[in-house]
Each structure stands twice: as C-alpha cells, then as structure tokens.
N, C-alpha and C positions, 0 to 999 in steps of 0.2 A: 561587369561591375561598373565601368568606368564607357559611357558613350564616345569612344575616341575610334573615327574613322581613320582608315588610310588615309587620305589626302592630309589631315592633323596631323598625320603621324611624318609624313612628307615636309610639311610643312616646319617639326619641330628640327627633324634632321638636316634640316638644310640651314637655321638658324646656328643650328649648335656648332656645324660643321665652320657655318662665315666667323661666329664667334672663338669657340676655341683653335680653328685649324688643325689641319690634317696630321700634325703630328701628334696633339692631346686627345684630338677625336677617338683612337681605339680605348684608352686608361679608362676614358671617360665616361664610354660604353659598359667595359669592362667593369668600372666601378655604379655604375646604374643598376648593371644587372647582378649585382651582390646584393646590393640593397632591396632590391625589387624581390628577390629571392627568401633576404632574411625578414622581410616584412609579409610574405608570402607563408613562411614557418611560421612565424611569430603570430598571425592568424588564424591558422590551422590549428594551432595547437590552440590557443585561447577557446577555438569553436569546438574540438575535441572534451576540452577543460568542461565547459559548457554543458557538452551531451552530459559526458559523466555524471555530474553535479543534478543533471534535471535527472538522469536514469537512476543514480540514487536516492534522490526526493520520492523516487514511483519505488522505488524496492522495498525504503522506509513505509510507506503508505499501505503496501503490500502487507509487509510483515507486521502491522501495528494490526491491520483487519484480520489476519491472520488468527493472530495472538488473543484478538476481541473474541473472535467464531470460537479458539481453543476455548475462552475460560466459558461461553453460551454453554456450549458441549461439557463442560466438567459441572455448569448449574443445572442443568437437563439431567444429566444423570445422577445427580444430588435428589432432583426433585421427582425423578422416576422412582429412585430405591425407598424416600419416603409414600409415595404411593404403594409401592408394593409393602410394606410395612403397613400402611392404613388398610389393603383391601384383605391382607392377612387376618388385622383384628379383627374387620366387620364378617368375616368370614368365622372365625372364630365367636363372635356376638352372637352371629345366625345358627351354626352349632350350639350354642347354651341356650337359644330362645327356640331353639325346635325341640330339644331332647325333653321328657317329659321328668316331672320332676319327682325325685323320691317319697314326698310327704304324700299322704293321704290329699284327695282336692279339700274337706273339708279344713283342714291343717292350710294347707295353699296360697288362701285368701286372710285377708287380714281380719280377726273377729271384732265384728262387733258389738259395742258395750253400750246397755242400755242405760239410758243416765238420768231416767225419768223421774 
C-alpha cells in the first residue's frame, strides 16, 4: 500500500527512539501497533461492506431479469393457449367448409331474381 522501504523504516525508528527515549519507546510501539491494527479492521470491513453492497446490486439485477424472463414465459403461454384456440376454430371452419351441405345444390346457391 504504502512505498516505505526498510532504510525509511530505520530511519523513523531511530528518530522516534532520540525523540521519545528508551523508556516510552516500547508504549509507543505498543500504542502504533493498536492503531495500525484498528485501522487495518476498520478497512476490511468497510472493503467487505463494499463487496456486499456491489454483490447485492448483481443479485438485485439477477432477480429483476429473472422475474422479466418469469412474466415473457407466463405471455408465451397466454399467447400459445390463444393460438391453440384459433387453430381449433379454423379447424373446426375447415370441417363445416368441407362437409357437404344438406340442401339440394339448386336450394345452395342463392336464386336469382329477374327484375327485368
């Protein structure tokens, strides 16, 4: 995260050490490394927080297309059961235009009237 070689690292502890001296030097450590640690939590979890929040955006996302493809699938089959009801009629058309009809053919045809 942080470009800090060894020699920087050397270099802080020897500062801190001429600065606070050898007897606040451990606290001091001691108290670095609490802070480094809760700020180390305190990241994690934020970047956990994070996933979460974007892994429920995609679940959301998920189950929105989901729910779209459910209701395609319940119009599909809306619009299949009226096909099968239209190819029933035409089916049934094709039956009354093939069977031949009870009337005599002259009866059949519609007469014509001379109106001369």
């Amino acid at each position: 995260m942080f470009d800090i070689g060894f020699g920087e690292l050397v270099l802080v502890a020897v500062v801190a050490l001429l600065v606070l001296g050898p007897e606040r030097m451990p606290g001091a450590v001691r108290s670095a490394a609490l802070w480094i640690a809760r700020l180390r939590r305190s990241l994690n979890a934020i970047r956990s927080e994070l996933e979460r929040e974007l892994n429920t955006d995609g679940i959301k996302q998920d189950l929105h297309n989901a729910s779209i493809l459910r209701q395609l699938g319940q119009e599909g089959d809306h619009i299949r059961d009226n096909l099968d009801e239209v190819r029933a009629s035409l089916k049934e058309l094709e039956y009354t235009l093939d069977e031949p009809s009870p009337l005599p053919p002259s009866q059949n045809t519609p007469q014509q009237r001379d109106d001369h």
